[in-house]
PyMOL commands that place a pseudoatom at each C-alpha (Angstrom):
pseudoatom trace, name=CA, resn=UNK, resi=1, chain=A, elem=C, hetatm=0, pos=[66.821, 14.513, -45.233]
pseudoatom trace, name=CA, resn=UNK, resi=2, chain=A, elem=C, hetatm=0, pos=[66.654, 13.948, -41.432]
pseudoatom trace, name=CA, resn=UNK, resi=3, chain=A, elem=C, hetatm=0, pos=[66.817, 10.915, -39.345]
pseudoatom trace, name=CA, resn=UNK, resi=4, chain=A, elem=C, hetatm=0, pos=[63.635, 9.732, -38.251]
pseudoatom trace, name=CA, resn=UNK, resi=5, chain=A, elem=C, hetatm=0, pos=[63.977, 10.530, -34.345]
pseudoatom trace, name=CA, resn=UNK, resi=6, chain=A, elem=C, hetatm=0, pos=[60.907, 9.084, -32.150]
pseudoatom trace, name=CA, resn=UNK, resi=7, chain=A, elem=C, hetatm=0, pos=[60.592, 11.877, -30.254]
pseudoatom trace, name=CA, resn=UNK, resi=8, chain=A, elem=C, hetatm=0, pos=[59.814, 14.207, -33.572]
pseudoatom trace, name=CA, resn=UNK, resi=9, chain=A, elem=C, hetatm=0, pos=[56.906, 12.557, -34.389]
pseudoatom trace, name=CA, resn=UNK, resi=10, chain=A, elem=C, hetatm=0, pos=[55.017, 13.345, -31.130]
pseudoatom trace, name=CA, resn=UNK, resi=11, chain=A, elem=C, hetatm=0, pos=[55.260, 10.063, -29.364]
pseudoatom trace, name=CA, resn=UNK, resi=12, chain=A, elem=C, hetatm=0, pos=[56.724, 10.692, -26.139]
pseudoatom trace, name=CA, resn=UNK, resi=13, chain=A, elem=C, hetatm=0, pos=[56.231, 6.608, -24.894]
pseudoatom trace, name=CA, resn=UNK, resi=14, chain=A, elem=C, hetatm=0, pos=[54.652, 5.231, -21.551]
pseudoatom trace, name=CA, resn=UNK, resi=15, chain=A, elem=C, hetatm=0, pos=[54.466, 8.224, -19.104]
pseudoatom trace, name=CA, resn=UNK, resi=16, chain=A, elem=C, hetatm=0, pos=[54.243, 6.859, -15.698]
pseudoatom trace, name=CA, resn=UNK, resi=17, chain=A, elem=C, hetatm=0, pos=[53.798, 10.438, -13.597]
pseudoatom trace, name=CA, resn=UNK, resi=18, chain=A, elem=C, hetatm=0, pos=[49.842, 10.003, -13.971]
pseudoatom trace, name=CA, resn=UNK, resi=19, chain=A, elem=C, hetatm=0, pos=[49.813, 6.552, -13.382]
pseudoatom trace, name=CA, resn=UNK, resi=20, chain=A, elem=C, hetatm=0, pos=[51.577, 7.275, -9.879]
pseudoatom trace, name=CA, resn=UNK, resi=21, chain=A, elem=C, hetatm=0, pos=[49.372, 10.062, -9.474]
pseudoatom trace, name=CA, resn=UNK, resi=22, chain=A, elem=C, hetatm=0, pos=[46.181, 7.793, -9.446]
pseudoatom trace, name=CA, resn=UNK, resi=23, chain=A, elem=C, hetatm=0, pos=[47.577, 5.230, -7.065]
pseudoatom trace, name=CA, resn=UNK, resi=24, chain=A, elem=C, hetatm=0, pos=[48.398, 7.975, -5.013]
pseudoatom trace, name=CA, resn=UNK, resi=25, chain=A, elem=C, hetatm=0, pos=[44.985, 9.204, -5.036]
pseudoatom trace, name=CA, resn=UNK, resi=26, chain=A, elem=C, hetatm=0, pos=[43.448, 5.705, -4.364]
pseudoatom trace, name=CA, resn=UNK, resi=27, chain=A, elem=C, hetatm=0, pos=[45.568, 4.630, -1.921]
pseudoatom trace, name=CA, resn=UNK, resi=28, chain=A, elem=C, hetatm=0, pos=[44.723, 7.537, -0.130]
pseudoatom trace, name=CA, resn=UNK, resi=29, chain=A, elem=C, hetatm=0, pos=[40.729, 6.989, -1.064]
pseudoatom trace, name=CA, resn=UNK, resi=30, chain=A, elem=C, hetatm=0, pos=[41.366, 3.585, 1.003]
pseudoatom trace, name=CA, resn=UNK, resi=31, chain=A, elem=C, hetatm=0, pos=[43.227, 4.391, 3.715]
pseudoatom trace, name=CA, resn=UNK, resi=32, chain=A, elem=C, hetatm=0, pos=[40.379, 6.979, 4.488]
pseudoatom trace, name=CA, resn=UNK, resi=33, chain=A, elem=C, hetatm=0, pos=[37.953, 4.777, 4.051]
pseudoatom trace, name=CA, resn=UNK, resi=34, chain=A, elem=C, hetatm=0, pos=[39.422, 2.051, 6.416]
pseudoatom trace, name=CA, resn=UNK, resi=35, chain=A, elem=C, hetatm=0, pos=[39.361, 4.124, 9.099]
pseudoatom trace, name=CA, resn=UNK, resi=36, chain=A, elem=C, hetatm=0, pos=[35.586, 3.770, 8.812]
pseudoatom trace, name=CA, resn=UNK, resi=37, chain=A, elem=C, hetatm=0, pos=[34.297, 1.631, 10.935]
pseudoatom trace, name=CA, resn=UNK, resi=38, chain=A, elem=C, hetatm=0, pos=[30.358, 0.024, 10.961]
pseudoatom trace, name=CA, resn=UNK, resi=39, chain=A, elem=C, hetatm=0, pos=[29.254, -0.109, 14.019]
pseudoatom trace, name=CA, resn=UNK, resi=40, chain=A, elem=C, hetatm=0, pos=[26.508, -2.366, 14.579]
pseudoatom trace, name=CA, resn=UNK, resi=41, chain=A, elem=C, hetatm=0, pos=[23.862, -2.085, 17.208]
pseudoatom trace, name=CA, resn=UNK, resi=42, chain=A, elem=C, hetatm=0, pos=[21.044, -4.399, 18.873]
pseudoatom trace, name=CA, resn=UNK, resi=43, chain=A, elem=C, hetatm=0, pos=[17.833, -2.703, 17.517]
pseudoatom trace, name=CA, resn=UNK, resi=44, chain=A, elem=C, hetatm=0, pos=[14.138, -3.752, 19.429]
pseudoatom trace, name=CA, resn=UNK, resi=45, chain=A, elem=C, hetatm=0, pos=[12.163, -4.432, 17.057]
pseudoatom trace, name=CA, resn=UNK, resi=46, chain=A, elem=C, hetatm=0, pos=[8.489, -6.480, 18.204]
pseudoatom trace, name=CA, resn=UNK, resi=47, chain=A, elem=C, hetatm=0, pos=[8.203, -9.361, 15.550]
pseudoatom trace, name=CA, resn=UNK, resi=48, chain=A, elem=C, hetatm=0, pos=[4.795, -10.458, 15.135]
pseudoatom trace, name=CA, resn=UNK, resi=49, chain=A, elem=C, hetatm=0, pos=[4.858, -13.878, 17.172]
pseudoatom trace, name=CA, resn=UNK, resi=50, chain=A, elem=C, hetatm=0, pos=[3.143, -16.354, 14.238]
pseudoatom trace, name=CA, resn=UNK, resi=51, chain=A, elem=C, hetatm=0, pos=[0.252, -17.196, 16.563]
pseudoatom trace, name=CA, resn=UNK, resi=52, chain=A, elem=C, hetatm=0, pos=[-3.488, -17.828, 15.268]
pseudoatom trace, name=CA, resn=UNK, resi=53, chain=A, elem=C, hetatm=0, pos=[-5.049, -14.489, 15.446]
pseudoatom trace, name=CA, resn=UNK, resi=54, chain=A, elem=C, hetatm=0, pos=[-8.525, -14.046, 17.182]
pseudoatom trace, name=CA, resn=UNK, resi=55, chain=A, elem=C, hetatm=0, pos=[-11.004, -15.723, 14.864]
pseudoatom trace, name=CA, resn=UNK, resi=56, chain=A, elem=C, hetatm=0, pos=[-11.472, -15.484, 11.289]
pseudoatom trace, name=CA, resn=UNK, resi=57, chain=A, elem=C, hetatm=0, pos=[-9.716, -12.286, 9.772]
pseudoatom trace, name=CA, resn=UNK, resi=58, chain=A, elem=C, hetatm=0, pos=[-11.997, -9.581, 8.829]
pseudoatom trace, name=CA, resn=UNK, resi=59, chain=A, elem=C, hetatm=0, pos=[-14.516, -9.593, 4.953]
pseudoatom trace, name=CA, resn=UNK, resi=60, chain=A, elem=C, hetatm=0, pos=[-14.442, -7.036, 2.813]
pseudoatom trace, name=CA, resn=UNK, resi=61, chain=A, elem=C, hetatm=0, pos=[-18.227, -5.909, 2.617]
pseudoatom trace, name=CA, resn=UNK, resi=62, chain=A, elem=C, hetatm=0, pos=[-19.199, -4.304, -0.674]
pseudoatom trace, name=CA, resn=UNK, resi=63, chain=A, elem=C, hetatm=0, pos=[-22.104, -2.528, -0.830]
pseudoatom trace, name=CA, resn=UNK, resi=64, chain=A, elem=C, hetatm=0, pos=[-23.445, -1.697, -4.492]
pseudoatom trace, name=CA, resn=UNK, resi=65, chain=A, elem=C, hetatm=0, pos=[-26.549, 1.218, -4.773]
pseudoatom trace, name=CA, resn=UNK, resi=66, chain=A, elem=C, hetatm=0, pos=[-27.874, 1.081, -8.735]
pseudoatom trace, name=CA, resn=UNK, resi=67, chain=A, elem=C, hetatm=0, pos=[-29.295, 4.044, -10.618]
pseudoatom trace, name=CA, resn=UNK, resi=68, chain=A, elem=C, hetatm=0, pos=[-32.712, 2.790, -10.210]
pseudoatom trace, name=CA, resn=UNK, resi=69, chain=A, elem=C, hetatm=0, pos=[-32.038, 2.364, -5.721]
pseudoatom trace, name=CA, resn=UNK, resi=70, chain=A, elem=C, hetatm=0, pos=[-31.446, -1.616, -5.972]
pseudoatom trace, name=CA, resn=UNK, resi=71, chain=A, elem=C, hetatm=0, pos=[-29.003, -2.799, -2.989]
pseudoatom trace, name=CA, resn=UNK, resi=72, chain=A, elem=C, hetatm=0, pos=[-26.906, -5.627, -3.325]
pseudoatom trace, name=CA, resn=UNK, resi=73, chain=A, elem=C, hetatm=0, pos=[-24.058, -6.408, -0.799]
pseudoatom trace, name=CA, resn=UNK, resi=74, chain=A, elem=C, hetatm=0, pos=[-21.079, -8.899, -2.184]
pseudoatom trace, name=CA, resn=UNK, resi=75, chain=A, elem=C, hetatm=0, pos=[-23.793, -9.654, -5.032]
pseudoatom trace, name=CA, resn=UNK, resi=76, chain=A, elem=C, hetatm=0, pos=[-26.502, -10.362, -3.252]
pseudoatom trace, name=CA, resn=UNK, resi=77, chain=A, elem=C, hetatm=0, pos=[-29.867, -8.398, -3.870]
pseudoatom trace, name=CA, resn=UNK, resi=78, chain=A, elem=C, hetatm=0, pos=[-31.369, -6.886, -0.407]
pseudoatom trace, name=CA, resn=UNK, resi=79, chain=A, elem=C, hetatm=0, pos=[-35.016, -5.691, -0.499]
pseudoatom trace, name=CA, resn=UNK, resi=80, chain=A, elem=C, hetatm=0, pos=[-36.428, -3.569, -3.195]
pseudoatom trace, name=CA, resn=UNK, resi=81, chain=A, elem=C, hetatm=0, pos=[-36.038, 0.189, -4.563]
pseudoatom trace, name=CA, resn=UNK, resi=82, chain=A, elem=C, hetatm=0, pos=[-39.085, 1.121, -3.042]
pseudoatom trace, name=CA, resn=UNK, resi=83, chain=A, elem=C, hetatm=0, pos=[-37.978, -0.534, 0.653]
pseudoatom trace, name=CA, resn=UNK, resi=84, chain=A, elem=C, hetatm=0, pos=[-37.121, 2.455, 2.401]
pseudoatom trace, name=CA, resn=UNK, resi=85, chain=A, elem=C, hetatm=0, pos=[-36.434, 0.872, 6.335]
pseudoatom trace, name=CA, resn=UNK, resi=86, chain=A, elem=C, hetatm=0, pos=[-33.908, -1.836, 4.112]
pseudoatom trace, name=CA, resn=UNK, resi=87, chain=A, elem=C, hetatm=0, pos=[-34.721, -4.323, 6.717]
pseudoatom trace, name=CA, resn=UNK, resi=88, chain=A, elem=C, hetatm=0, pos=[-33.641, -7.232, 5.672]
pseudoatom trace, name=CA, resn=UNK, resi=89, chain=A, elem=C, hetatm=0, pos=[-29.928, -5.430, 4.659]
pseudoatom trace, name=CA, resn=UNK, resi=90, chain=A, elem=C, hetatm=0, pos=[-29.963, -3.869, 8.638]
pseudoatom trace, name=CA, resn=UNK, resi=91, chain=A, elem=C, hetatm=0, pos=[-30.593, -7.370, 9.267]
pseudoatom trace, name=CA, resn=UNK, resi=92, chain=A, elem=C, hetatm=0, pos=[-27.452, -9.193, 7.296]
pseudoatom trace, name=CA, resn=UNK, resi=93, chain=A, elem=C, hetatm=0, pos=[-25.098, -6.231, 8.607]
pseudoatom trace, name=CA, resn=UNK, resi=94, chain=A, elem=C, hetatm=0, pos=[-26.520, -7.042, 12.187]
pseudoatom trace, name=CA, resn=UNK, resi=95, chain=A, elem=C, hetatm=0, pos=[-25.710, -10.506, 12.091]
pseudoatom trace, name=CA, resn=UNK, resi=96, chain=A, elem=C, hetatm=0, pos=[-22.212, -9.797, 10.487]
pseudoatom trace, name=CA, resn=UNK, resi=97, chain=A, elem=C, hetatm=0, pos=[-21.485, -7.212, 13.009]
pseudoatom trace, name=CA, resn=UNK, resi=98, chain=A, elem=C, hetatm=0, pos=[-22.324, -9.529, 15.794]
pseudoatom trace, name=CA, resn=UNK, resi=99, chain=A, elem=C, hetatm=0, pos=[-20.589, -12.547, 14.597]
pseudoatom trace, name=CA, resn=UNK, resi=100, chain=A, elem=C, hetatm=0, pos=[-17.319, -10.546, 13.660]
pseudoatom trace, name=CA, resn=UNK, resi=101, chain=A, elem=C, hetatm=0, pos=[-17.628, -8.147, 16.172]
pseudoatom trace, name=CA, resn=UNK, resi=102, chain=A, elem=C, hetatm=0, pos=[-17.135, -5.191, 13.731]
pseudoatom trace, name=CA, resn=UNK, resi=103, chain=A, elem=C, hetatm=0, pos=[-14.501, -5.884, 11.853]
pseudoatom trace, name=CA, resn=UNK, resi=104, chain=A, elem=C, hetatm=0, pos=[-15.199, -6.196, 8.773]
pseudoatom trace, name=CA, resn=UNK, resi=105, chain=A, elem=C, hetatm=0, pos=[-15.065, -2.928, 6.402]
pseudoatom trace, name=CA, resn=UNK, resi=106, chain=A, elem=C, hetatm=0, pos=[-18.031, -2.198, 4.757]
pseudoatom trace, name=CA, resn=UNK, resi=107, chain=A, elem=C, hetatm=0, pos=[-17.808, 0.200, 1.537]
pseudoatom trace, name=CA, resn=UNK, resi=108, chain=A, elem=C, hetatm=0, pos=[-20.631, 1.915, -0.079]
pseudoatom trace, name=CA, resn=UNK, resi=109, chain=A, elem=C, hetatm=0, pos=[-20.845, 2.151, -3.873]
pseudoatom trace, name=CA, resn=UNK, resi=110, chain=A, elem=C, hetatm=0, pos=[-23.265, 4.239, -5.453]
pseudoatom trace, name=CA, resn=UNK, resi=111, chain=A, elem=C, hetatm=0, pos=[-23.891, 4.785, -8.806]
pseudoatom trace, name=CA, resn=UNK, resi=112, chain=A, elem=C, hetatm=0, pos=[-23.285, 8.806, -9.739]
pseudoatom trace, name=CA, resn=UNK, resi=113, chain=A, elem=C, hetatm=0, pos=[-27.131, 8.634, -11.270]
pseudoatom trace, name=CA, resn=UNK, resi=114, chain=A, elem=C, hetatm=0, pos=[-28.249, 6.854, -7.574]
pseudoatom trace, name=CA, resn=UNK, resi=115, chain=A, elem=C, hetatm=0, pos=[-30.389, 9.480, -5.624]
pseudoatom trace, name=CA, resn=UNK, resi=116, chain=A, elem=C, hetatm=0, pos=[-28.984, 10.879, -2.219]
pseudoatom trace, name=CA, resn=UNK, resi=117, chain=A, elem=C, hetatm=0, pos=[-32.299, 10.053, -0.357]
pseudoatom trace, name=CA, resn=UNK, resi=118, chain=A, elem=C, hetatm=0, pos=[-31.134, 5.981, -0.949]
pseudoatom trace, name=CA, resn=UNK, resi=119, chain=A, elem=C, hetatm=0, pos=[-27.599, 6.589, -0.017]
pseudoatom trace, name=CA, resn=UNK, resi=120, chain=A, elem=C, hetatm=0, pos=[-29.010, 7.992, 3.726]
pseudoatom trace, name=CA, resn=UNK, resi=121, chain=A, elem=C, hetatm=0, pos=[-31.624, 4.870, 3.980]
pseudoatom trace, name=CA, resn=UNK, resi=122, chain=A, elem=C, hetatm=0, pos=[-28.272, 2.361, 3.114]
pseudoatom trace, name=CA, resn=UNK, resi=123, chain=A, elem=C, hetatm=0, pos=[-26.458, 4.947, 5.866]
pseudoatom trace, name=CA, resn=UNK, resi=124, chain=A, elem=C, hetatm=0, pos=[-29.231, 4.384, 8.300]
pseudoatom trace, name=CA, resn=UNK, resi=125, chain=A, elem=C, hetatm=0, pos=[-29.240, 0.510, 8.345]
pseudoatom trace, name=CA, resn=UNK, resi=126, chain=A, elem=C, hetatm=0, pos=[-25.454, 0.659, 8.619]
pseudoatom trace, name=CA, resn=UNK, resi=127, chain=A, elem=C, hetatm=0, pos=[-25.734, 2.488, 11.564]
pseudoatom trace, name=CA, resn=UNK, resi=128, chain=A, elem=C, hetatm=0, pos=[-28.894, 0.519, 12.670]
pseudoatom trace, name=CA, resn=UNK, resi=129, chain=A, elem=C, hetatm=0, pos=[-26.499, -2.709, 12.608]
pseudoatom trace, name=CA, resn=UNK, resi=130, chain=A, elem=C, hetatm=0, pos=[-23.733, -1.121, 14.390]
pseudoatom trace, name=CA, resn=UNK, resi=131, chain=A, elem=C, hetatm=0, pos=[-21.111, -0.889, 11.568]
pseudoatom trace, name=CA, resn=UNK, resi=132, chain=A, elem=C, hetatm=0, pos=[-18.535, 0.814, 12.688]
pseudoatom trace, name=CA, resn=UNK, resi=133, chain=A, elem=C, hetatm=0, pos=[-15.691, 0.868, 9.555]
pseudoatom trace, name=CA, resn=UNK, resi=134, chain=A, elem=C, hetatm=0, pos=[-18.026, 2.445, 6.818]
pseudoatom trace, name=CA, resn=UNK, resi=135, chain=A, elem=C, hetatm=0, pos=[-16.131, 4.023, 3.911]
pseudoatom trace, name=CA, resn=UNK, resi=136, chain=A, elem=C, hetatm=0, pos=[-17.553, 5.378, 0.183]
pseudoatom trace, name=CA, resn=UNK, resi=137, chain=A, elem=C, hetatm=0, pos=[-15.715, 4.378, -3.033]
for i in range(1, 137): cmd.bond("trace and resi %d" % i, "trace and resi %d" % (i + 1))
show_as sticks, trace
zoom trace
């Protein structure tokens, strides 16, 4: 029979080698990283000042083309299929154009089934009004 020795038994106690090594190792992180330094600098940046801009900001202007060649522009019917010149649309974009000075973004919206021939006569009274920001969606 042998004496029960603590060391037989595989536990060797607190080892404090790699507990000294880890200090080590972040003391030495730190150091480095105190050395470090943040330097900060003046940067020139233009802030926008928080006046009133010039007049009212610009309207979205949506401008819907059915299957069957109806215009409407923010849901508002202008002329008829068969109106080819779309006067009264030329008209409404004309008077938009000239109060807002051009502004305001106007975006076409056919229908895939619309025919090309009433995208150009929407196109021409755009251009007949002076719209400048025309985009398709």
């Amino acid at each position: 029979m042998s004496g029960s020795v603590g060391s037989e038994d595989g536990d060797m106690g607190f080892q404090i080698a790699p507990m000294v090594d880890v200090v080590f190792v972040l003391m030495v992180f730190f150091m480095a990283m105190s050395g470090q330094q943040v330097n900060e600098r003046e940067l020139n940046i233009a802030l926008p000042s928080g006046l009133v801009g010039q007049g009212p900001p610009p309207t979205l202007l949506l401008i819907d083309i059915s299957a069957d060649g109806q215009v409407t522009m923010n849901s508002k019917s202008f002329g008829t299929p068969a109106d080819k010149g779309l006067v009264t649309l030329r008209d409404a974009l004309k008077g938009i154009v000239e109060g807002f000075g051009g502004n305001n973004p106007v975006i076409i919206r056919p229908n895939p089934q619309t025919k090309h021939e009433r995208i150009v006569d929407v196109l021409n009274a755009a251009a007949a009004a002076g719209v400048t920001k025309l985009s398709f969606s």
